[in-house]
N, CA, C and O atoms as a DFTB+ gen file, in Angstrom:
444 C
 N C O
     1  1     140.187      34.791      27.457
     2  2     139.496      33.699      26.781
     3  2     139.569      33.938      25.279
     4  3     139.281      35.045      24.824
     5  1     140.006      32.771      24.371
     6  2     139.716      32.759      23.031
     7  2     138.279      33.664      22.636
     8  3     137.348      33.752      23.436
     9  1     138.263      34.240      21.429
    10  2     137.691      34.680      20.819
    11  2     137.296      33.679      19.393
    12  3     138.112      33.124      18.656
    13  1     135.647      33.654      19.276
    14  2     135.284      32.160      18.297
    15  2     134.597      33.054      17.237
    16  3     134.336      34.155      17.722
    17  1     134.203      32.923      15.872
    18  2     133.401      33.165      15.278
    19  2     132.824      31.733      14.767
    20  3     133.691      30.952      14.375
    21  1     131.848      31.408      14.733
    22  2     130.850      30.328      14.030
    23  2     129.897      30.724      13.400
    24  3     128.987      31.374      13.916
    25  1     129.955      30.336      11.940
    26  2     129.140      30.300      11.211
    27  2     127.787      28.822      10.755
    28  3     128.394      27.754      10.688
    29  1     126.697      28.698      10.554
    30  2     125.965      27.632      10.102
    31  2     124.744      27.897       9.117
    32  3     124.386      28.825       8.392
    33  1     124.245      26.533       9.471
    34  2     123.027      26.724       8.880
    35  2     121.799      26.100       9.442
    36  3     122.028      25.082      10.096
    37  1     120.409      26.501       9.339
    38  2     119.888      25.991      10.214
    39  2     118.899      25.213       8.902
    40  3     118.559      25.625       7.793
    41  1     118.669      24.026       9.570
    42  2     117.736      22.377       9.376
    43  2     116.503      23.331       8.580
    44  3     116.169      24.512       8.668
    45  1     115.982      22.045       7.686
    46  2     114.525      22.525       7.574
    47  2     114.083      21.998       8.390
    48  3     113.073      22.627       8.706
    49  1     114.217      21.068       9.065
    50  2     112.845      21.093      10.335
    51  2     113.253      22.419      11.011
    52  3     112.279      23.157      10.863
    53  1     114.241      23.095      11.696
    54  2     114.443      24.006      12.622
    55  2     113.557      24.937      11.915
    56  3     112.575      25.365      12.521
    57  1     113.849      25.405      10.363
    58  2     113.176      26.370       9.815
    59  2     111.766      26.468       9.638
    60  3     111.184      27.513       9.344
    61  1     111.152      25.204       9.847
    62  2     109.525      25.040       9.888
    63  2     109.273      25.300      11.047
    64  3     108.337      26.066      11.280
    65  1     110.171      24.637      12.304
    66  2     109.842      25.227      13.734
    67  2     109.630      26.653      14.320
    68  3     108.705      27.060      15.023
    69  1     110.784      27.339      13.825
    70  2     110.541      28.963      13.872
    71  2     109.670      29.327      12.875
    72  3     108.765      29.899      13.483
    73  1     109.487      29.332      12.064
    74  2     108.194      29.392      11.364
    75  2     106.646      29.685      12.211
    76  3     105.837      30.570      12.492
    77  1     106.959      28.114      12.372
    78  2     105.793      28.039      13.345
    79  2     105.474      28.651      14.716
    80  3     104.365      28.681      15.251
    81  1     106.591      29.118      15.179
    82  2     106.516      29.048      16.917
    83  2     107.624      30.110      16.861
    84  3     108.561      29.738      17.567
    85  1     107.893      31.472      16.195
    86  2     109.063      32.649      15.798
    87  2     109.569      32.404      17.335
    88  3     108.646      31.946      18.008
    89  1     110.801      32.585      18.092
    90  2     111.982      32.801      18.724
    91  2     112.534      33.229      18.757
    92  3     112.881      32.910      17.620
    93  1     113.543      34.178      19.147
    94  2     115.031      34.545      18.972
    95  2     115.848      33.786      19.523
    96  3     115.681      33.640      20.734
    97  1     116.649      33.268      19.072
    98  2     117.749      32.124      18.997
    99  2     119.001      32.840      20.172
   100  3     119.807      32.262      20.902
   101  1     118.806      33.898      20.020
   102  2     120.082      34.335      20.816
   103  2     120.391      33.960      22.268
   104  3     121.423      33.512      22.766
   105  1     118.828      34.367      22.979
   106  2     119.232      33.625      24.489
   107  2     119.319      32.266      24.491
   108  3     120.094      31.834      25.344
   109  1     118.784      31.463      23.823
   110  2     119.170      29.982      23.721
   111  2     120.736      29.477      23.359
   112  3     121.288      28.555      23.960
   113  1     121.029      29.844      22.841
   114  2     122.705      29.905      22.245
   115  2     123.886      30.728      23.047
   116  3     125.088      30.467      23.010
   117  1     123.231      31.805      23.796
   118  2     123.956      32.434      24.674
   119  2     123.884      31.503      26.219
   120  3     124.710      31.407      27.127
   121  1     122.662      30.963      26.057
   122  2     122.429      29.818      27.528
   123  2     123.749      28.575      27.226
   124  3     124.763      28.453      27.914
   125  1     123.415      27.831      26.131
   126  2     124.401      26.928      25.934
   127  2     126.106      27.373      26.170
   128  3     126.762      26.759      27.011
   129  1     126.693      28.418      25.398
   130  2     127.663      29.012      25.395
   131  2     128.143      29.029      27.013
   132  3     129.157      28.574      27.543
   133  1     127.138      29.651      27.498
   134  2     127.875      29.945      29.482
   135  2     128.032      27.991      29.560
   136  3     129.021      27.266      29.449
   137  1     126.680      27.704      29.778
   138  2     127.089      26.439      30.234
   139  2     128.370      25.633      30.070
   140  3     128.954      25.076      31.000
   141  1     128.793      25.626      28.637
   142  2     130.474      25.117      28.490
   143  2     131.036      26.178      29.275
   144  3     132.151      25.811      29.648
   145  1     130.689      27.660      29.814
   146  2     131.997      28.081      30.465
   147  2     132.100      29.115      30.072
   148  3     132.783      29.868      30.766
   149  1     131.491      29.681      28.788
   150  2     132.266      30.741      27.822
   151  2     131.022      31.877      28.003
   152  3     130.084      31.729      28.787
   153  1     131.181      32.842      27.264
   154  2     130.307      34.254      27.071
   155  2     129.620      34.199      25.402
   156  3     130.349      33.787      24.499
   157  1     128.491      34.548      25.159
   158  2     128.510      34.391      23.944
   159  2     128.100      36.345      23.738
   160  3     127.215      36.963      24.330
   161  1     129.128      36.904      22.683
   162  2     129.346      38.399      22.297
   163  2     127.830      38.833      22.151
   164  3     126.985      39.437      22.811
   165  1     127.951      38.169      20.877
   166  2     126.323      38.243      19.734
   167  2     126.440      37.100      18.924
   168  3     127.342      36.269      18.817
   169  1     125.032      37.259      18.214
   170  2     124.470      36.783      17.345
   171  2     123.678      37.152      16.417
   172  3     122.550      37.575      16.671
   173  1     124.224      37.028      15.021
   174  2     123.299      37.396      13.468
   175  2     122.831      36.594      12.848
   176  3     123.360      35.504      12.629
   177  1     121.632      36.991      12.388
   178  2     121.074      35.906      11.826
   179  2     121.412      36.443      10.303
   180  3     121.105      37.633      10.219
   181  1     121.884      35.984       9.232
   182  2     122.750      36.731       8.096
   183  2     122.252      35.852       6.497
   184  3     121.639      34.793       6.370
   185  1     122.763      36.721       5.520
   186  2     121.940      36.135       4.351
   187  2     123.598      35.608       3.906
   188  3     124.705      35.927       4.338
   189  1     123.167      34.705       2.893
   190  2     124.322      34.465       1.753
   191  2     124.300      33.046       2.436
   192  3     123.240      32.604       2.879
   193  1     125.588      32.265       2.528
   194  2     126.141      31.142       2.431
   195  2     125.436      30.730       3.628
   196  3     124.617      29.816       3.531
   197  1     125.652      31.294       4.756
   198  2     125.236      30.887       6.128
   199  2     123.943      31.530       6.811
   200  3     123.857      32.737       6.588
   201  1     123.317      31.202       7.289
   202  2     121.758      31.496       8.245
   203  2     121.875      32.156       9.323
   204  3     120.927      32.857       9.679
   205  1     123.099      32.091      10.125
   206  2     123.589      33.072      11.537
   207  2     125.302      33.030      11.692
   208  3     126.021      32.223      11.103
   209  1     125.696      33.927      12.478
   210  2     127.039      34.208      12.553
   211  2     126.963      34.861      14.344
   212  3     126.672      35.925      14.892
   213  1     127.472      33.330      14.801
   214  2     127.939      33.448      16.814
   215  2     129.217      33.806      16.511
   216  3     129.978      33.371      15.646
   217  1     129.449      35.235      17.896
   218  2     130.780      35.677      18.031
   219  2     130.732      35.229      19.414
   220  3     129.626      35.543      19.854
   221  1     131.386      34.674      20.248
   222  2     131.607      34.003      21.187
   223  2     133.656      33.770      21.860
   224  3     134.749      33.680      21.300
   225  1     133.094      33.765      23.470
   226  2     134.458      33.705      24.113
   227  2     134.248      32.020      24.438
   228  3     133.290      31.299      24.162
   229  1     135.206      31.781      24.956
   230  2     135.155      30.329      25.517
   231  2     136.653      30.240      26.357
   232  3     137.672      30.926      26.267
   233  1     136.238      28.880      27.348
   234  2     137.977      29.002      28.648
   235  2     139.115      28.731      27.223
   236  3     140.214      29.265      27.075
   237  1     138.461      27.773      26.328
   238  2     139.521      27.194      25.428
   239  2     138.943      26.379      23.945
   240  3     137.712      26.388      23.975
   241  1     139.329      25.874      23.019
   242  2     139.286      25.237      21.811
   243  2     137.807      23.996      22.186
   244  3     136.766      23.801      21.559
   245  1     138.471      23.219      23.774
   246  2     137.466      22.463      24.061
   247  2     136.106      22.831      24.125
   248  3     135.190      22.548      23.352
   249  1     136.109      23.532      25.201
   250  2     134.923      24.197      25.341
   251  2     134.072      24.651      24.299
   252  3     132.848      24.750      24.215
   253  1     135.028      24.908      23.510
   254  2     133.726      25.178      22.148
   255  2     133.091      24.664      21.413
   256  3     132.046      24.942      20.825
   257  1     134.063      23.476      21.447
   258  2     134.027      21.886      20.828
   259  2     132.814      21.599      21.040
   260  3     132.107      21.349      20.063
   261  1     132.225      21.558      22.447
   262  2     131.230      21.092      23.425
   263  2     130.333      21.629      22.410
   264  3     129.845      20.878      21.565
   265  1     130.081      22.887      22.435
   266  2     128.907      23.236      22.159
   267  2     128.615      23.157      20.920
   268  3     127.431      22.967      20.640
   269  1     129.492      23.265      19.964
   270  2     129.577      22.914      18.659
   271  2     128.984      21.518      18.554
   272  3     128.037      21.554      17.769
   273  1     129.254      19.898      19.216
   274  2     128.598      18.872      19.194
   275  2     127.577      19.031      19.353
   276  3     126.711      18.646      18.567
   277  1     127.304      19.789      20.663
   278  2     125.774      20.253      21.075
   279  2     124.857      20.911      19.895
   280  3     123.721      20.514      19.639
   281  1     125.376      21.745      19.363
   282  2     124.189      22.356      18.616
   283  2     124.323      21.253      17.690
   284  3     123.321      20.544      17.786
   285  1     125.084      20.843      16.894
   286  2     125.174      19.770      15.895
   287  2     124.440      18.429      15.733
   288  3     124.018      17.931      14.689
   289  1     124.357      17.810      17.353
   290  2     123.867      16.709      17.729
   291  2     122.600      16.868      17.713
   292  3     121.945      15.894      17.345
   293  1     121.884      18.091      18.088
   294  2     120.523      18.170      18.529
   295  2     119.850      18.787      17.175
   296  3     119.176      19.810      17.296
   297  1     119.976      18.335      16.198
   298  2     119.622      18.606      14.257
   299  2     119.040      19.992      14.105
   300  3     118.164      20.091      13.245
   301  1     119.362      21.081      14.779
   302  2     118.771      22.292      14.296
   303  2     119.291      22.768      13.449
   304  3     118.637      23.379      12.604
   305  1     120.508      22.672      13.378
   306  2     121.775      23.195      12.647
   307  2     122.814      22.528      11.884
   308  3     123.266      21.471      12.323
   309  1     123.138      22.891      11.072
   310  2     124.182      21.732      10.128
   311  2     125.335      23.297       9.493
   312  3     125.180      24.507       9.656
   313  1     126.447      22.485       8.753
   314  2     127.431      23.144       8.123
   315  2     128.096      23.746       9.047
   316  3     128.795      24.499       8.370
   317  1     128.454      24.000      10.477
   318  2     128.767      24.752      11.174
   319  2     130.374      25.029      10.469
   320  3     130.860      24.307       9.598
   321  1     130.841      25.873      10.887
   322  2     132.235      26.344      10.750
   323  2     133.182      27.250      11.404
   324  3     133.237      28.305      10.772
   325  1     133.748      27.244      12.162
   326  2     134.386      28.151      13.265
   327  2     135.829      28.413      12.979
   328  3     136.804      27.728      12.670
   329  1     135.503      30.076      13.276
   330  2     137.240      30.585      13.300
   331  2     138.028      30.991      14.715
   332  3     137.369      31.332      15.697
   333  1     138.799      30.959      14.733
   334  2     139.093      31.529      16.258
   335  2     140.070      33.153      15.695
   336  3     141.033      33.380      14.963
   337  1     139.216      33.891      16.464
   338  2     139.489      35.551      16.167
   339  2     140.707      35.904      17.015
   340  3     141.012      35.106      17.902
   341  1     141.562      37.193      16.819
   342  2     142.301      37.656      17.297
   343  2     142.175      39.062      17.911
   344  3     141.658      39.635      16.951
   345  1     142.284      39.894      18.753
   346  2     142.393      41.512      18.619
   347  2     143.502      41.829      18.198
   348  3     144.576      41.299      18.480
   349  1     143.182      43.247      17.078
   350  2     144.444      43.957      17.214
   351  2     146.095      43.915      17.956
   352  3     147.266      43.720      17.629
   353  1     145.279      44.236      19.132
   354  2     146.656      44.156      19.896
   355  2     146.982      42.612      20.253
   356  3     148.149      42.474      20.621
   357  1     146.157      41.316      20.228
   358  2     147.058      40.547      20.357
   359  2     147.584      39.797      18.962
   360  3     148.291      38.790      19.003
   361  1     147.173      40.384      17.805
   362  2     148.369      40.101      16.397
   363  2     149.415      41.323      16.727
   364  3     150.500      41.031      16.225
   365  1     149.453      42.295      17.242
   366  2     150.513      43.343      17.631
   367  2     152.039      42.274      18.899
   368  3     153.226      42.030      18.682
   369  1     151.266      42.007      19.910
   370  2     152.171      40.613      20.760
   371  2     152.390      39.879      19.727
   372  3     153.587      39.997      19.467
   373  1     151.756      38.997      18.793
   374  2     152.688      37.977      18.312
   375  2     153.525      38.553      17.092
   376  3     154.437      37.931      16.548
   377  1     153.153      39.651      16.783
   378  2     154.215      40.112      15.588
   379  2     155.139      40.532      16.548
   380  3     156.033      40.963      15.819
   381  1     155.568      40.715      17.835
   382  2     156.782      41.153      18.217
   383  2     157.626      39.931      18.761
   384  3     158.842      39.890      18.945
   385  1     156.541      38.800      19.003
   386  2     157.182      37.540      19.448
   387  2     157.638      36.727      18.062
   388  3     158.255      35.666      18.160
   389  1     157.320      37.252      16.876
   390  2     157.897      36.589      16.019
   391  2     159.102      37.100      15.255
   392  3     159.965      36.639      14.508
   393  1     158.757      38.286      15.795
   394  2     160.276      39.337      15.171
   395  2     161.658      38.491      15.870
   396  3     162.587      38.050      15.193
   397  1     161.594      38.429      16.732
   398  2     162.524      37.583      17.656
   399  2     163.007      36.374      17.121
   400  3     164.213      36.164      16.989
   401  1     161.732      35.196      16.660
   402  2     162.000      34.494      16.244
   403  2     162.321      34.247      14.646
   404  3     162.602      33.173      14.113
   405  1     162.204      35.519      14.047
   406  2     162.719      35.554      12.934
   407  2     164.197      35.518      12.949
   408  3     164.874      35.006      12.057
   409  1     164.636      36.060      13.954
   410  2     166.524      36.754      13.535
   411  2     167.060      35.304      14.068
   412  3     168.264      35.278      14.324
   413  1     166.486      34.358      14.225
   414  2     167.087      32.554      14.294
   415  2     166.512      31.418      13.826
   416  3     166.530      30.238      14.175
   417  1     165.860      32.206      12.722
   418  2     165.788      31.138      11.613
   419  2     165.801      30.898      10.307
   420  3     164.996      31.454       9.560
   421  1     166.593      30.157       9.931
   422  2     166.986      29.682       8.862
   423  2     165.688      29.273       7.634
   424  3     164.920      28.362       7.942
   425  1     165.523      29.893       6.440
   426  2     164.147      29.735       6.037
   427  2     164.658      28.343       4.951
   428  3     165.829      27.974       5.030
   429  1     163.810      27.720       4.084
   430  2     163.616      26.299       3.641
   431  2     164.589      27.006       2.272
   432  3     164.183      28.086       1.842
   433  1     165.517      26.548       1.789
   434  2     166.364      26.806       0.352
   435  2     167.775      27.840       0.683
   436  3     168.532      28.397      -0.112
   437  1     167.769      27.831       1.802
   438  2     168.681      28.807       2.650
   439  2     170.287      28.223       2.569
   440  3     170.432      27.007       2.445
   441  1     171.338      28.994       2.630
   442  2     172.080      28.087       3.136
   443  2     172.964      29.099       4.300
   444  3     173.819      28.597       5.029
């Protein structure tokens, strides 16, 4: 399964809500996450640009989609932004699948 990082930010209403009524966000976000399908790693709640940082698996791009509308739709959260992560070893597979495809191709100013 893909590997996701998402970054956001959370609403001032959300922030008056925990305020009011403290939570940890993690099993809630880890509940949503299975439901599309996927695993959610962890979750930080982090200073600077963004308010938390989900590391999360998912079956695929869709699936994440899902939940991404989901948290989005339901106004706790805004700015979201997602990367899709790699391991080591699988930038190690595509640097050998591209070695290959290097020795047949012709680069742009070439002749």
């Amino acid at each position: 399964m893909p590997t996701f990082i998402t970054q956001g930010r959370y609403s001032e209403a959300a922030i008056k809500g925990m305020t009011a009524k403290p939570d940890d966000r993690k099993q809630a976000v880890a509940a949503l996450v299975e439901a599309a399908g996927g695993e959610l790693l962890d979750y930080y709640v982090t200073l600077g640009d963004y308010d938390f940082l989900a590391i999360s698996r998912a079956p695929d791009e869709q699936a994440l989609l899902k939940v991404l509308i989901t948290a989005g739709a339901t106004g706790g959260v805004t700015g979201l932004t997602t990367t899709m992560a790699f391991s080591t070893a699988e930038f190690a597979d595509a640097a050998a699948g591209a070695r290959k495809l290097i020795e047949g191709f012709r680069p742009a100013g070439s002749h």
